[in-house]
GUSE-141807 format. One line per 3 residues: their letters; for each residue x, y, z of N, C-alpha, C. Coordinates in steps of 0.001 Angstrom, whole numbers, plus 500000, padded with zeros to 6 digits. Example, Ala and Ser with C-alpha at 12.3 -4.5 7.8 and 13.67 -1.06 7.14 Angstrom:
2
AS = 513190:494310:507800:512300:495500:507800:513200:496700:507800  512850:497750:507080:513670:498940:507140:512900:500030:507870 .
//
This chain:
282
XXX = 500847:498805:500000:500000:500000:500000:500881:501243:500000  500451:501880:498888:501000:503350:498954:500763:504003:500312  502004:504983:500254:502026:505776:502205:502040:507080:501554 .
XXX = 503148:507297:500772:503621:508635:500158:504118:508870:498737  504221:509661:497935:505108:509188:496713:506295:508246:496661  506844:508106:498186:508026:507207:497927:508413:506225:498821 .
XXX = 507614:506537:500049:507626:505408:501262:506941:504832:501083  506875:503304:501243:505831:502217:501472:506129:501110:502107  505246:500481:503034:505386:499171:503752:505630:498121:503239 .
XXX = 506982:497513:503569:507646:496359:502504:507112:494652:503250  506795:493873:502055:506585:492660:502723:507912:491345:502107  507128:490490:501983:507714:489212:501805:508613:489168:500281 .
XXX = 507844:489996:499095:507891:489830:498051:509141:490785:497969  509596:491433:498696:510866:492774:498383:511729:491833:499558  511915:490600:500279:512757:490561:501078:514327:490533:500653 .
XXX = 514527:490016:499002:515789:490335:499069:515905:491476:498777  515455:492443:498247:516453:493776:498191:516235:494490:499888  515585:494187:500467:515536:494129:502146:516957:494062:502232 .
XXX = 516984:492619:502594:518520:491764:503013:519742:492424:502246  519643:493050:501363:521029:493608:500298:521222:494795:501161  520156:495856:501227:520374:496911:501956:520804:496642:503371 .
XXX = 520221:495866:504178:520877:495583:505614:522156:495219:505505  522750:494571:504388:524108:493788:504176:525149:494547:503739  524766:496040:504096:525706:497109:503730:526528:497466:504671 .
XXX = 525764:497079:506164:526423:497392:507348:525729:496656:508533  526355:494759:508323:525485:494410:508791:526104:494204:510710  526948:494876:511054:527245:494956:512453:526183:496103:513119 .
XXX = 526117:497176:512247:525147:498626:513033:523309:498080:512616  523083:496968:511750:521809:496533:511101:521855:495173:511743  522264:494796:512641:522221:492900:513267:520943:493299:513841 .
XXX = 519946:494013:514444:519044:493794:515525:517900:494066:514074  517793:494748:513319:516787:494524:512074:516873:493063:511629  518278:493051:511096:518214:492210:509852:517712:490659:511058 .
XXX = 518369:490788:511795:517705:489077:512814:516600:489397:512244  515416:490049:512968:514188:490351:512394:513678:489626:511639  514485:490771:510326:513724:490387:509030:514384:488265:508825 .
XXX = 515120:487858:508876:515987:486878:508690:514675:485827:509424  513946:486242:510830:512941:485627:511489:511968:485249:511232  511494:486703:510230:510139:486693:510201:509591:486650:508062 .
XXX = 511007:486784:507801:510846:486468:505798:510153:487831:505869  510041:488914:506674:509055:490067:506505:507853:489877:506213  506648:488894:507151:505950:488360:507504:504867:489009:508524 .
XXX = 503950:490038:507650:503220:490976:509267:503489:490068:510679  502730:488787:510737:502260:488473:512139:503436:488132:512823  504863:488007:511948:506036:487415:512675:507277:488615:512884 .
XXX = 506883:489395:512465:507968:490605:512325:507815:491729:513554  506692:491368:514165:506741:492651:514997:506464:493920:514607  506067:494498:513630:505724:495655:513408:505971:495972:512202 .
XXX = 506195:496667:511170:506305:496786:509776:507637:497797:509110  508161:497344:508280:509049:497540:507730:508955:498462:506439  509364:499401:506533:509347:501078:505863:510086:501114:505023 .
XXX = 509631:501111:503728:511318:501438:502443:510691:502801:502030  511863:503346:501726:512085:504879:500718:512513:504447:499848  512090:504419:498353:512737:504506:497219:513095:506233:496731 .
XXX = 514156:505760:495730:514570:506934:495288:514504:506850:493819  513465:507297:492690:514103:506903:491739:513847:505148:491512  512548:504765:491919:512499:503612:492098:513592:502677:492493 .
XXX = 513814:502947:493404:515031:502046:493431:514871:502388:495266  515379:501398:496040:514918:500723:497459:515949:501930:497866  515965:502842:498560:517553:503626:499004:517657:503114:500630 .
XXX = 516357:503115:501079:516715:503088:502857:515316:502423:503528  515629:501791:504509:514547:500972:505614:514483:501923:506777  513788:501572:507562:513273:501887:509002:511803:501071:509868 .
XXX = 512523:500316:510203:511784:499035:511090:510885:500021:511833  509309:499765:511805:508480:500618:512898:508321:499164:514161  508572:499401:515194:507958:498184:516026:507894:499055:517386 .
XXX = 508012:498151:518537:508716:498672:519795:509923:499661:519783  510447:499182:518512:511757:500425:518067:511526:500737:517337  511850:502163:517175:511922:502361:515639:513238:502797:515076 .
XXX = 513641:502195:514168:514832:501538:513603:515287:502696:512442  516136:503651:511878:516412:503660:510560:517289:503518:510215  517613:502719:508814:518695:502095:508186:519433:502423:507146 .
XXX = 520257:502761:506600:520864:503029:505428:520648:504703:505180  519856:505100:505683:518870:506389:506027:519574:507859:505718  519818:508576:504631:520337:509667:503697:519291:510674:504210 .
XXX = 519540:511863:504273:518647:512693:504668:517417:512754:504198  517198:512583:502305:515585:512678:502462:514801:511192:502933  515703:510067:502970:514971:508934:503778:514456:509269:505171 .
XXX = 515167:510070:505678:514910:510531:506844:513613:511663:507254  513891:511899:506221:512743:512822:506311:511532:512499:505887  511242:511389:504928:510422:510490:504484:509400:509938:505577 .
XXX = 510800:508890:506373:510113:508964:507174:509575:509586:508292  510190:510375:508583:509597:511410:509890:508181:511608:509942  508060:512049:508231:506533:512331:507946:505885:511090:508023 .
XXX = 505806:509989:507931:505046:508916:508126:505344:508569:509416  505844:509174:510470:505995:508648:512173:505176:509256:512718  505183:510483:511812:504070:511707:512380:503133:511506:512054 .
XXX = 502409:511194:510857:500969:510473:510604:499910:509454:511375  501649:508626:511502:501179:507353:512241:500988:507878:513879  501801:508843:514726:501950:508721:515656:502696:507530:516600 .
XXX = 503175:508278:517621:503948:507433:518599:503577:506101:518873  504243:505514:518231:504137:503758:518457:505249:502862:519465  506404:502960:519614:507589:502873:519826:507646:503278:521209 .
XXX = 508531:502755:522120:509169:502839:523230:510908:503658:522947  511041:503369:521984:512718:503924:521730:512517:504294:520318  513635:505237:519988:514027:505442:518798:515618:504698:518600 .
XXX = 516009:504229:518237:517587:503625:518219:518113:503487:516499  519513:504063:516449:519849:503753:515113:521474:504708:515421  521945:504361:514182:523346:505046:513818:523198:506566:514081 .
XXX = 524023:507092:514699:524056:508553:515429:523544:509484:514397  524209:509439:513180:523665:510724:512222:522259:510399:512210  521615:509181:511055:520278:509310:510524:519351:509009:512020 .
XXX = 519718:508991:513496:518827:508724:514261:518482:510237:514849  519756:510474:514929:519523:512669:515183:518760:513490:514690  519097:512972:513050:517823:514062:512497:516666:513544:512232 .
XXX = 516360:512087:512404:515216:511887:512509:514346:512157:514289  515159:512654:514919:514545:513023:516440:514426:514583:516024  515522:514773:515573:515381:516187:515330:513819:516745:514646 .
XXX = 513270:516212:513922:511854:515871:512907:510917:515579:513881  510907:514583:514764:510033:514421:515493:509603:514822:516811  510927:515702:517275:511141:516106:518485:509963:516748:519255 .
XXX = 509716:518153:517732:508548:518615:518241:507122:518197:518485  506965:516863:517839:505664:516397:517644:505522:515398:518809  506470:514741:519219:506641:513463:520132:507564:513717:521383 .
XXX = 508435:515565:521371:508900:515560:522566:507881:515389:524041  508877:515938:524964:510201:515835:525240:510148:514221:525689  511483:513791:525271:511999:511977:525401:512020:512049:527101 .
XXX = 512229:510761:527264:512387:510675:528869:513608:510816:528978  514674:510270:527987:516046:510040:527828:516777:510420:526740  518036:511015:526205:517999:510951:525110:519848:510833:525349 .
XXX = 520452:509457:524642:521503:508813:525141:522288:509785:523378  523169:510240:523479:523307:510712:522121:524508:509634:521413  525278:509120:521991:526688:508440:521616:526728:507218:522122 .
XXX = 526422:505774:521738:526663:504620:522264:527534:503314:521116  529031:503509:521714:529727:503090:521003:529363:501315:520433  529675:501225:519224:529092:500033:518490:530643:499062:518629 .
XXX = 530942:498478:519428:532161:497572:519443:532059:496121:518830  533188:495526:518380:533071:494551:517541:534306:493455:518128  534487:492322:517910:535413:491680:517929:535132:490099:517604 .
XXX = 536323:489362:516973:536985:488244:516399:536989:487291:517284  537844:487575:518281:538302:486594:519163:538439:487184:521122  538251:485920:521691:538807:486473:522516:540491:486000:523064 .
XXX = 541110:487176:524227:542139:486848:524286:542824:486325:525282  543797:485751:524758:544360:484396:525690:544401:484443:527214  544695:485613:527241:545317:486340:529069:544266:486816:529458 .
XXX = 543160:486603:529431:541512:486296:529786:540878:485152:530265  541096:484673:531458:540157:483670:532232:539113:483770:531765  538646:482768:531250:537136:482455:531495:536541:482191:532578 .
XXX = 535635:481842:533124:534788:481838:534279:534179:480294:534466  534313:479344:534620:533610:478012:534542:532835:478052:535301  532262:478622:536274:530998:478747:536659:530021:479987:535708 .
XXX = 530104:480322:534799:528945:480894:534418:528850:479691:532967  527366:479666:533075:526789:478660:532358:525502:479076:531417  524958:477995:530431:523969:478249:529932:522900:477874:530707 .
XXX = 522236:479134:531054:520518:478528:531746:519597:477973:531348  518194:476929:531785:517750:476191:531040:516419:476863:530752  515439:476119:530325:513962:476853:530616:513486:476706:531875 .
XXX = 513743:475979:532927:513464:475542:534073:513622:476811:534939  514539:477485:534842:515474:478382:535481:514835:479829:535286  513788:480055:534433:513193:481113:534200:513405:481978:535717 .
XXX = 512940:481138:536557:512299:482116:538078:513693:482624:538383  515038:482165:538260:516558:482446:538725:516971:483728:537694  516198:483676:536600:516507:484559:535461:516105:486001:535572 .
XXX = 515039:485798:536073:513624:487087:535789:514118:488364:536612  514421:487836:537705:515012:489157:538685:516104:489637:538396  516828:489149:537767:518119:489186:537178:517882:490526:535947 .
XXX = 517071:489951:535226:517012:490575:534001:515738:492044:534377  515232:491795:535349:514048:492969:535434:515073:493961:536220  516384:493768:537171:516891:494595:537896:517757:495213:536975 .
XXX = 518129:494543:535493:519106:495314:534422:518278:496223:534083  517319:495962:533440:516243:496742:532608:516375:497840:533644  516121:497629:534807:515214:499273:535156:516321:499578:535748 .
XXX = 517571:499464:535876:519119:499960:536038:519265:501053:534445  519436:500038:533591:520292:500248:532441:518820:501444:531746  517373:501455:531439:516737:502447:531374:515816:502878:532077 .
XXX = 515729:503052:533400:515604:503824:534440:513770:503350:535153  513343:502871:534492:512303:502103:534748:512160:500818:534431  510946:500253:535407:510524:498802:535543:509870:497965:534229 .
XXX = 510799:496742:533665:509406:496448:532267:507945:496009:532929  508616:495738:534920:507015:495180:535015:505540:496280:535164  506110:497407:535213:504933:498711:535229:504823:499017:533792 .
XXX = 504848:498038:532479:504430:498168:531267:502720:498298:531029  501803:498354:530654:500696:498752:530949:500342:497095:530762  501018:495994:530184:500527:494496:530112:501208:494190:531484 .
XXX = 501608:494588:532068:502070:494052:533262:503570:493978:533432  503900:493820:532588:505247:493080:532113:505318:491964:531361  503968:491513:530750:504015:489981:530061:504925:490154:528963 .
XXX = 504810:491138:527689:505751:490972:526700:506886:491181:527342  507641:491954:528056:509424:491494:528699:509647:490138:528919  508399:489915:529794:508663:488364:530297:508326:487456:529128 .
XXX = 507954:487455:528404:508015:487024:527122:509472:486542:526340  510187:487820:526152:511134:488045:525705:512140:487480:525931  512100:487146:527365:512920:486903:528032:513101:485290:528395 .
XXX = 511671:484964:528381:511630:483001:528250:512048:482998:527049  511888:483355:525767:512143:483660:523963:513848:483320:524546  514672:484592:524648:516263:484257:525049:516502:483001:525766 .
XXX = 515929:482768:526894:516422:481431:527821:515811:480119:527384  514797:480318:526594:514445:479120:525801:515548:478469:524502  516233:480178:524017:516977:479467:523325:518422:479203:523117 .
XXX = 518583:479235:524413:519636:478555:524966:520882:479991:524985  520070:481227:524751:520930:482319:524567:521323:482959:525667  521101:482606:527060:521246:483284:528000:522293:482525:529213 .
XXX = 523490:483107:529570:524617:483066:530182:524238:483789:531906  524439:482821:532453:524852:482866:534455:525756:483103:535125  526015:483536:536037:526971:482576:537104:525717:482919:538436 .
XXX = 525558:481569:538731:524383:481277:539723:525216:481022:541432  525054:481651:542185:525535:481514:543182:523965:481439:544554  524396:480564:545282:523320:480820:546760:521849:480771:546077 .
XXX = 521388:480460:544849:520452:480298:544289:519985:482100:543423  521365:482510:543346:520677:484117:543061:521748:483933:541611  521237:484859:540681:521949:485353:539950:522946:486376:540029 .
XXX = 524482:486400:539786:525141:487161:540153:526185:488053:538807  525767:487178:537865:526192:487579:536632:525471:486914:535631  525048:488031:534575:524422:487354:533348:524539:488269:531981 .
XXX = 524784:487765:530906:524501:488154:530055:524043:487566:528564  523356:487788:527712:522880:487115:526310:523201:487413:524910  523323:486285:524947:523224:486327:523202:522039:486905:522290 .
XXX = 521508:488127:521969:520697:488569:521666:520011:488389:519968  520240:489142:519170:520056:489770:517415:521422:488289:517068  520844:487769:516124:521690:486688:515947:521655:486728:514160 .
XXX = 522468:486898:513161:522575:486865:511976:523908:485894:511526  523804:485563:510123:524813:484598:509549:526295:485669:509956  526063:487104:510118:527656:487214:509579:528018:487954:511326 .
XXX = 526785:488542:511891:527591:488744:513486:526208:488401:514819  526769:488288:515942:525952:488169:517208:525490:489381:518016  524809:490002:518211:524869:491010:519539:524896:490573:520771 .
XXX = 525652:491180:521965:525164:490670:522875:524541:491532:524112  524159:491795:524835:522776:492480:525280:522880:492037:527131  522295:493085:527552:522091:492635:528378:522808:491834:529974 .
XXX = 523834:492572:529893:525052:492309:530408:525192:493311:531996  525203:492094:532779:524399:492969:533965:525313:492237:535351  525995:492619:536526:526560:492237:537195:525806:492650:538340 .
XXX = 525617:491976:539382:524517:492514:541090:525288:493843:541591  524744:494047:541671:525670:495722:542245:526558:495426:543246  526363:494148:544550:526933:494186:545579:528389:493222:545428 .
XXX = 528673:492596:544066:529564:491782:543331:530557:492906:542256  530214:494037:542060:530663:494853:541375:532246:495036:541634  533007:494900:540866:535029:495401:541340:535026:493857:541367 .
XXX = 534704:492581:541129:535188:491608:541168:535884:491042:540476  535800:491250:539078:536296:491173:537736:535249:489810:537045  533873:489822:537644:532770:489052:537478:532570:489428:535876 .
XXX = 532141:490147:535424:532152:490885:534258:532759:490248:533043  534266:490690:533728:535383:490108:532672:535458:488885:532331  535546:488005:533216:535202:486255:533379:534411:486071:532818 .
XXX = 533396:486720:533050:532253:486552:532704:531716:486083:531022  531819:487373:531037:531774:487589:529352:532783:487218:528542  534171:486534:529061:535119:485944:528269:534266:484175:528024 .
XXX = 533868:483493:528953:532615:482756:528908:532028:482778:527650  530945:483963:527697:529958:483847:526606:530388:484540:525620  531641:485158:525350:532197:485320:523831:532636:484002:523132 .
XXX = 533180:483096:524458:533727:481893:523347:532794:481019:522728  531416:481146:523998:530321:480402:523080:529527:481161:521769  529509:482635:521667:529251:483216:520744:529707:482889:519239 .
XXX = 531454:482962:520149:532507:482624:518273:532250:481105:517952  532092:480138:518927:531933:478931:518433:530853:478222:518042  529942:478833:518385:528400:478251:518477:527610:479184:517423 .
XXX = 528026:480545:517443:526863:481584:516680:527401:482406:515721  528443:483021:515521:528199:483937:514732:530001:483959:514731  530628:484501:513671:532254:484623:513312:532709:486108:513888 .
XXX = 531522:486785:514209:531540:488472:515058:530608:488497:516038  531292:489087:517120:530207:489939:518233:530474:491117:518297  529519:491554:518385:529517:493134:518663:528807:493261:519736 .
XXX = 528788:494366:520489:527498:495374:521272:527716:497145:521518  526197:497158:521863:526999:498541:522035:526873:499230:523851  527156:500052:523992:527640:500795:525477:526978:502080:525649 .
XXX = 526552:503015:526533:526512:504084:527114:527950:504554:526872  528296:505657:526385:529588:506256:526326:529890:507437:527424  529066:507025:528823:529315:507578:530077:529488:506341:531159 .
XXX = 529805:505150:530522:529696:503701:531600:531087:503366:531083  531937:504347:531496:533603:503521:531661:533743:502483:532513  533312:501885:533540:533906:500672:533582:533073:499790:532648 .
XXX = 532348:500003:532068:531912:498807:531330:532740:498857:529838  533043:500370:529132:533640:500370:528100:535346:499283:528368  535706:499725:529448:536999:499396:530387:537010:497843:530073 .
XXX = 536118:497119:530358:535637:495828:530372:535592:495643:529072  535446:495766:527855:534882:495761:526686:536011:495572:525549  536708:496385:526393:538251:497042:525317:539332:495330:526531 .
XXX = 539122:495638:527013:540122:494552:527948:540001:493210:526888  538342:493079:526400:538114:491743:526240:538457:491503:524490  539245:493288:524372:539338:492891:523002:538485:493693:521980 .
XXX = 536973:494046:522511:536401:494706:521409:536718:496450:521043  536658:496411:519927:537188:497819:519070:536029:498057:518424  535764:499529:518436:534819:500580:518122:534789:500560:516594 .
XXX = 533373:500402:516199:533643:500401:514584:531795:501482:514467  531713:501828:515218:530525:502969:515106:530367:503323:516182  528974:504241:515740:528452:504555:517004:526640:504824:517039 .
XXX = 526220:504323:518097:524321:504418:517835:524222:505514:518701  522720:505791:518203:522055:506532:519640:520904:505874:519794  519967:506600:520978:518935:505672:521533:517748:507444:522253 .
XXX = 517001:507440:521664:515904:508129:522555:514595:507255:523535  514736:507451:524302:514162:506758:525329:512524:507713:525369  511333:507268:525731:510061:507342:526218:509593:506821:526992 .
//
């Protein structure tokens, strides 16, 4: 269905020139392209709908509408393309997240219509890495959790969330069912990393956006009262090796670029900066 002279909602039948455009930069595009890779660009499986700008008939740029809203490949009049169809549609989205330039001026566009954000993170470095390195303990107590383990998981992961963006997923207006959703989704599939102590979680983090050419990983959360242990480091030397061996030939993630010990942690383990996102929060 036509939106505008040049935006329109892409389905099944455009998925490869989809996949070509994500495959331009597919470390800053891993949390789309999983997506699309999930769902064949499939309304009921995709989560929300997928936005092309042509230019000149021809596909120039995406922007995933869901819980996020995503833009990709995104040149200024893509950006502006879509702005005007965010604004039509109205606020759908919990976040705006994307590569620092095309996510700026697309806030910049919407600012006035959808300000003021609750948050607005401007610089979150996109790190990448190969391998990990030798003079890095791994941790043999952090492990893969099962589905059983949900109840060991949940507190774990609800105390990151409302750490890392400042509120609870369980005061979502469903309660919290889609987080908790999300979150059996990760530990169901075998993507989610422990170290279980006294029956509590004391370190965890996941394997998140999973594509043929890299992994994200997400969600990387240490108990506050375990903090300075070098839990972290162990930690995540752990679930990088199952990343490189099990999932993907790259991991990346990205950081708050005001959370030095975590960047500290990041660079120790090896990963190097190859962008940078931002994130507007609601």
């Amino acid at each position: 269905m036509l939106t505008t002279p040049s935006v329109r909602v892409l389905g099944p039948e455009e998925l490869g020139a989809v996949l070509a455009l994500l495959n331009e930069d597919p470390v800053a595009n891993a949390f789309v392209t999983a997506r699309v890779l999930d769902s064949h660009l499939e309304p009921p499986y995709l989560g929300g709908e997928m936005w092309g700008h042509y230019r000149e008939d021809r596909l120039a740029a995406l922007c995933y509408s869901g819980a996020n809203l995503v833009p990709v490949q995104a040149e200024d009049d893509s950006v502006a393309a879509f702005a005007a169809r965010a604004r039509r549609q109205g606020r759908r989205c919990s976040s705006i997240v994307g590569p620092v330039d095309a996510t700026a001026r697309l806030w910049a566009l919407l600012e006035p219509h959808w300000g003021p954000a609750r948050e607005v993170r401007a610089r979150q470095p996109l790190m990448v890495t190969r391998s990990v390195p030798d003079e890095v303990p791994p941790d043999p107590l952090v492990r893969r959790m099962r589905r059983d383990e949900m109840p060991l998981v949940l507190p774990a992961a609800v105390d990151m969330f409302t750490e890392e963006v400042g509120i609870s997923p369980l005061d979502a207006d469903d309660g919290g069912l889609t987080y908790q959703a999300r979150v059996a989704e990760i530990v169901g599939a075998g993507r989610c990393f422990a170290r279980v102590e006294e029956g509590r979680v004391v370190f965890k983090a996941e394997i998140g956006a999973v594509t043929p050419q890299t992994c994200q990983l997400q969600g990387v959360w240490t108990a506050p009262d375990r903090r300075g242990e070098g839990l972290a480091t162990r930690g995540l030397a752990t679930v990088l090796r199952h990343a490189l061996d099990e999932t993907a030939p790259l991991v990346s993630l990205y950081a708050n670029d005001f959370n030095a010990p975590a960047l500290a942690v990041y660079r120790r383990l090896g990963f190097t900066e190859s962008g940078a996102l931002m994130s507007v929060l609601f």
